[in-house]
TILO-602562 format. One record per residue (C-alpha): residue number from 1; residue in three letters; x, y, z. Coordinates in steps of 0.05 Angstrom, whole numbers. Layout:
// TILO-602562
NUM | ALA | X | Y | Z
...
This chain:
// TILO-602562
1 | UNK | -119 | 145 | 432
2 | UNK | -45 | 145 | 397
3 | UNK | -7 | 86 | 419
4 | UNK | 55 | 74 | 456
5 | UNK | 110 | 88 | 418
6 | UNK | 146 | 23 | 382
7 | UNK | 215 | -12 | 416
8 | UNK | 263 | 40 | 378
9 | UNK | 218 | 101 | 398
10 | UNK | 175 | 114 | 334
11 | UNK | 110 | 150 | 339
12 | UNK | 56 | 135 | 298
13 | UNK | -25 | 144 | 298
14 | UNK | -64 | 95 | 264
15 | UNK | -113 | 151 | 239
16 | UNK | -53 | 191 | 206
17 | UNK | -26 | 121 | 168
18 | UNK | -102 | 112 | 144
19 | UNK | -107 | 183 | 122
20 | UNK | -45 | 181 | 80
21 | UNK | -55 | 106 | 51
22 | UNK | -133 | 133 | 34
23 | UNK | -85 | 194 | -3
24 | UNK | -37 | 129 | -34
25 | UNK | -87 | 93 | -71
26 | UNK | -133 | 164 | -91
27 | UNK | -69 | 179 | -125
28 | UNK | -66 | 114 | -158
29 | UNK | -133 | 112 | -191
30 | UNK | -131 | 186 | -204
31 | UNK | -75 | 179 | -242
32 | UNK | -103 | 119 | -287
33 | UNK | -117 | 146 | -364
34 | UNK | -178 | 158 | -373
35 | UNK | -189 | 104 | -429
36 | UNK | -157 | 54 | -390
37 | UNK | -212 | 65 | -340
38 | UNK | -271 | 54 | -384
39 | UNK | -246 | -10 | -413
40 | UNK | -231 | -43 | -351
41 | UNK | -283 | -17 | -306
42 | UNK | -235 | 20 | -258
43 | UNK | -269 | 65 | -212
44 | UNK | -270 | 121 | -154
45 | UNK | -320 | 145 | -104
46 | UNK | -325 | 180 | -43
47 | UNK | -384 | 164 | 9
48 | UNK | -366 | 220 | 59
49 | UNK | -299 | 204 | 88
50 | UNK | -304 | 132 | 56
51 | UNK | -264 | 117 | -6
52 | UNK | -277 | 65 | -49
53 | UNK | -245 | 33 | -112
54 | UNK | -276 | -24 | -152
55 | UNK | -237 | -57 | -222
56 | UNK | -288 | -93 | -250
57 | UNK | -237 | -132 | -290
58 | UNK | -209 | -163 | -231
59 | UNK | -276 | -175 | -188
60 | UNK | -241 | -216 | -132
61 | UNK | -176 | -180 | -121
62 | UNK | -184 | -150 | -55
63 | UNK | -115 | -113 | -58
64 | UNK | -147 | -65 | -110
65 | UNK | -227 | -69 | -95
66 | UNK | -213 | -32 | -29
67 | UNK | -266 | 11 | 14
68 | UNK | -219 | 51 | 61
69 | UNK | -245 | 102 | 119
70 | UNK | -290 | 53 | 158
71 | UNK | -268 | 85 | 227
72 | UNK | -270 | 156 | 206
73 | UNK | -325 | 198 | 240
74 | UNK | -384 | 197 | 204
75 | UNK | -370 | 138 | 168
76 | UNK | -407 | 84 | 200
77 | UNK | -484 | 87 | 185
78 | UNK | -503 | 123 | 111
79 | UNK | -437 | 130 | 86
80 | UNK | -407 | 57 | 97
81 | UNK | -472 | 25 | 67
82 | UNK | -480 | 71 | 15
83 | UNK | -397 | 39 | 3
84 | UNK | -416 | -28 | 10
85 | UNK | -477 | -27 | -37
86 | UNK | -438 | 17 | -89
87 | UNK | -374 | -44 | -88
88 | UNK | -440 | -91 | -95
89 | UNK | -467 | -61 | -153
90 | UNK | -403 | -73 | -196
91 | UNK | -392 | -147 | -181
92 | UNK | -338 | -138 | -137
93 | UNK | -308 | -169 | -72
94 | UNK | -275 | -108 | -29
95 | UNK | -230 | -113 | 24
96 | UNK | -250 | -58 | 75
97 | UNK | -180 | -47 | 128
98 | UNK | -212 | -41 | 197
99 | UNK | -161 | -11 | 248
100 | UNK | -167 | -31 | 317
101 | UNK | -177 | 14 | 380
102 | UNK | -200 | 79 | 339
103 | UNK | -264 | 116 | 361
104 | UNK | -306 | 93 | 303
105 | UNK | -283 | 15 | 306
106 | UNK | -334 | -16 | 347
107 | UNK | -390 | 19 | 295
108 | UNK | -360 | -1 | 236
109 | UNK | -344 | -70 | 260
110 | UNK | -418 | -78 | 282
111 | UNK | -449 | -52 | 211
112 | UNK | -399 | -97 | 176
113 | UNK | -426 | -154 | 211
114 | UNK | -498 | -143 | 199
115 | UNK | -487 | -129 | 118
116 | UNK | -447 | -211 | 125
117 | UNK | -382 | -190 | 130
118 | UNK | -331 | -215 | 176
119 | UNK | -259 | -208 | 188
120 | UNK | -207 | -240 | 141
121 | UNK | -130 | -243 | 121
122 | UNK | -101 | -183 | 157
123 | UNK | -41 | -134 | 129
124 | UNK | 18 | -124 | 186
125 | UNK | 28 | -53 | 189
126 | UNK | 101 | -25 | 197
127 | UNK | 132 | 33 | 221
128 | UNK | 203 | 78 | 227
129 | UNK | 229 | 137 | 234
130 | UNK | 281 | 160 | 192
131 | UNK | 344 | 145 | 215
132 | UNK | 396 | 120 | 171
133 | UNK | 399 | 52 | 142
134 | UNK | 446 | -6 | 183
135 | UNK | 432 | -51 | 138
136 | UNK | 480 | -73 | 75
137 | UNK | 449 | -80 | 12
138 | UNK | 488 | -119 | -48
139 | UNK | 530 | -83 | -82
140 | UNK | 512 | -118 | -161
141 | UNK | 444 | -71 | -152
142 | UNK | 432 | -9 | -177
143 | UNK | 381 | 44 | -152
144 | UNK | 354 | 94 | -195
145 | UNK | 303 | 144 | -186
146 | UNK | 251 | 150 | -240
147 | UNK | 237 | 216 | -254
148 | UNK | 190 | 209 | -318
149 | UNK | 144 | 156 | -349
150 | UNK | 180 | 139 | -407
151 | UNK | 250 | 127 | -366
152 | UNK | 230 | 59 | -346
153 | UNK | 183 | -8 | -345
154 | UNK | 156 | 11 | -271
155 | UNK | 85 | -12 | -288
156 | UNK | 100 | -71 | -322
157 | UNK | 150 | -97 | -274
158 | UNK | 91 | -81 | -210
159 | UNK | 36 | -115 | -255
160 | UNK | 79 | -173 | -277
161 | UNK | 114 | -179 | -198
162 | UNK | 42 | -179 | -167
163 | UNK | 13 | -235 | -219
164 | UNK | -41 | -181 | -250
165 | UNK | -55 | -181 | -320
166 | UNK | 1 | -142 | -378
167 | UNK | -53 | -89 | -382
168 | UNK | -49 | -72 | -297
169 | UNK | 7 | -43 | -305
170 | UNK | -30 | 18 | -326
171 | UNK | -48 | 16 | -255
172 | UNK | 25 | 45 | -231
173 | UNK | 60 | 69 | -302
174 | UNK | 37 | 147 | -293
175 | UNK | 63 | 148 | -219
176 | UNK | 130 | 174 | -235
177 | UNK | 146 | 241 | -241
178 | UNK | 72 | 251 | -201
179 | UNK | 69 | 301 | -147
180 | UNK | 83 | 272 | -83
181 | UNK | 108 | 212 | -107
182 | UNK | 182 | 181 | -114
183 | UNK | 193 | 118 | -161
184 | UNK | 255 | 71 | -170
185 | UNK | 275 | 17 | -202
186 | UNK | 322 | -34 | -177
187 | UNK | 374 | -58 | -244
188 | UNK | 420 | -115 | -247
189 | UNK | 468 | -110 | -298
190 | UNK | 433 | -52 | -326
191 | UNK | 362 | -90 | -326
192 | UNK | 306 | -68 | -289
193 | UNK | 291 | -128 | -242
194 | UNK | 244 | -91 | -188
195 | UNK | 210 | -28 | -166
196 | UNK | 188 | 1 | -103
197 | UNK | 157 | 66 | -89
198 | UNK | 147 | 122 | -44
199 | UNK | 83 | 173 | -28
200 | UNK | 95 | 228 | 17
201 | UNK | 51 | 272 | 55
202 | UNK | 83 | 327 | 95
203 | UNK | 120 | 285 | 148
204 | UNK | 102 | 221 | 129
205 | UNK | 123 | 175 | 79
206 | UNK | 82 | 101 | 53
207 | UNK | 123 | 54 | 21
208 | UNK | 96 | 8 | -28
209 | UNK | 85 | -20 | -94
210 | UNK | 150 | -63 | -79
211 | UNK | 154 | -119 | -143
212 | UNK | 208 | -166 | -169
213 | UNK | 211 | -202 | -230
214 | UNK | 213 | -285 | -215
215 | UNK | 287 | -289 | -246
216 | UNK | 319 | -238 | -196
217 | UNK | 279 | -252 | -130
218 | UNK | 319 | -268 | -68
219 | UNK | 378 | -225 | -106
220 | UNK | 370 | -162 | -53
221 | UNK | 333 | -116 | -102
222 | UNK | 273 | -96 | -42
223 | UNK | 338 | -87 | 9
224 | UNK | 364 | -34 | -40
225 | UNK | 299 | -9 | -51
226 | UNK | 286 | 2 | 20
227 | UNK | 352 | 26 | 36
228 | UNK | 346 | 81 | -22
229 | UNK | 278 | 104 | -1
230 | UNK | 290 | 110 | 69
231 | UNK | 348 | 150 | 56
232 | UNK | 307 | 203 | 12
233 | UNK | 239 | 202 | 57
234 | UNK | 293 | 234 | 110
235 | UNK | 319 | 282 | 60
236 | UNK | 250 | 300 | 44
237 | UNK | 234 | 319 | 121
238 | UNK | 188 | 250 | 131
239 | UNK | 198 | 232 | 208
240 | UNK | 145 | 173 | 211
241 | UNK | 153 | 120 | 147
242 | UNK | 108 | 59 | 143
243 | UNK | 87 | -3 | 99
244 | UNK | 46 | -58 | 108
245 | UNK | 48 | -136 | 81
246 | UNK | 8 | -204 | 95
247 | UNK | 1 | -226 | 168
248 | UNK | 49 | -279 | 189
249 | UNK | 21 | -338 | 201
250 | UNK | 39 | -365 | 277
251 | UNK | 102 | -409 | 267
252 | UNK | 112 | -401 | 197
253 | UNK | 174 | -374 | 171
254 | UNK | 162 | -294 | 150
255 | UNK | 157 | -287 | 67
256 | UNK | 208 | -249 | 42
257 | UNK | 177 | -174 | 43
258 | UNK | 163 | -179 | 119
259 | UNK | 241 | -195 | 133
260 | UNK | 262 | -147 | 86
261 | UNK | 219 | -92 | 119
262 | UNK | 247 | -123 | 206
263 | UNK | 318 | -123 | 174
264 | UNK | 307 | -44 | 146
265 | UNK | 287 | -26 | 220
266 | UNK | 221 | -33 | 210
267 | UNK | 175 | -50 | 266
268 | UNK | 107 | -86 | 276
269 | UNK | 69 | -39 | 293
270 | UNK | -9 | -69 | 287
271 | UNK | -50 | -119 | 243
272 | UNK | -104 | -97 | 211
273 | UNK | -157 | -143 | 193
274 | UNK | -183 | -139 | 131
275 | UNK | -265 | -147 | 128
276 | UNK | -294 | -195 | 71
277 | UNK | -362 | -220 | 52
């Protein structure tokens, strides 16, 4: 069933956005080197339409140890378990996105429940189309595309932004230049101070790996990013754009990446709860 369409008229179906974040963090750990997989125990695996990523390194980091697909067809049953046992057998503590009110969410919810999981801290997804920015950004930042590795620091400055260990940033430093995907850097003064990114697939566009070093935060660096990406996502032909954060909590003030995103004309669009043992 594809939802109603948001406040400002953007489309979206929930089983498109999976298909293209399952695409998102493929790419990532595809493009890992291959020794910098070994050593840290980064891995890939596909259970059917279930994808699953373990880093044995960092055994409780959800954001990374993800199994994505549960609500496909033909996931629930052999393929989910066969997941879930696989994420077991390396030590780690996956996250596994369930979207609501898709065919297979009642079966994967169900088969969750029996192997002990239950649903945790949920991701706010967000959507757009592509119309033009109306928001200001500063005008001290400076946007530049990255169109190599060796132009900039854009895995060190994710790793370090996120709180991971020097060696993540191996993680994200291969990305630019990669088919399909569009990397900036945010500079100050001619210093790179923050990154964001950009994967598109045909019409659609996921924003993410959005990082700022401690000494420039609340300096407008993700504005500009946002502002620059949106503008190229519609040059490229995207028509639906979306990126997720951490839920807001009811009555708390909204962290500074869910502003940023309702201020670039982002909308909520739906939480998705993320499943934990």
């Amino acid at each position: 069933m594809t939802p109603p369409p948001t406040d400002d008229g953007a489309g979206y179906e929930p089983a498109v956005l999976d298909r293209v974040e399952r695409g998102f963090w493929r790419q990532i750990w595809q493009s890992v080197p291959a020794a910098v997989a070994a050593e840290h125990g980064i891995e890939l695996n596909d259970f059917g339409p279930v994808q699953a990523s373990a880093i044995g390194d960092l055994p409780q980091l959800g954001m990374v140890n993800l199994i994505l697909g549960a609500t496909e067809p033909g996931a629930a049953g052999t393929n989910l378990g066969a997941a879930i046992e696989w994420a077991a057998q390396r030590g780690v503590s996956p996250y596994v996105p369930v979207s609501a009110g898709v065919e297979g969410t009642a079966a994967a919810e169900e088969q969750l429940t029996a192997a002990g999981f239950s649903p945790g801290y949920a991701w706010m997804k967000f959507v757009r189309d592509a119309h033009p920015p109306r928001f200001r950004v500063p005008g001290d930042v400076e946007v530049i595309e990255l169109g190599a590795v060796e132009e900039g620091p854009f895995g060190s400055i994710a790793a370090t932004g996120f709180g991971l260990p020097a060696w993540a940033g191996s993680l994200f430093a291969e990305l630019p230049g990669r088919e399909g995907w569009r990397c900036y850097l945010a500079r100050i003064d001619g210093e790179a101070q923050a990154c964001g990114a950009m994967f598109v697939d045909g019409t659609v566009a996921e924003l993410g790996i959005d990082a700022t070093l401690e000494s420039a935060r609340r300096r407008g660096c993700q504005l500009a990013l946002l502002h620059r990406r949106i503008h190229d996502a519609a040059w490229a032909g995207c028509t639906t754009l979306f990126a997720e954060t951490g839920e807001r909590a009811e009555g708390d003030r909204p962290a500074g990446s869910y502003s940023d995103l309702l201020r670039a004309g982002f909308e909520e669009a739906y939480l998705r709860p993320n499943w934990q043992r």
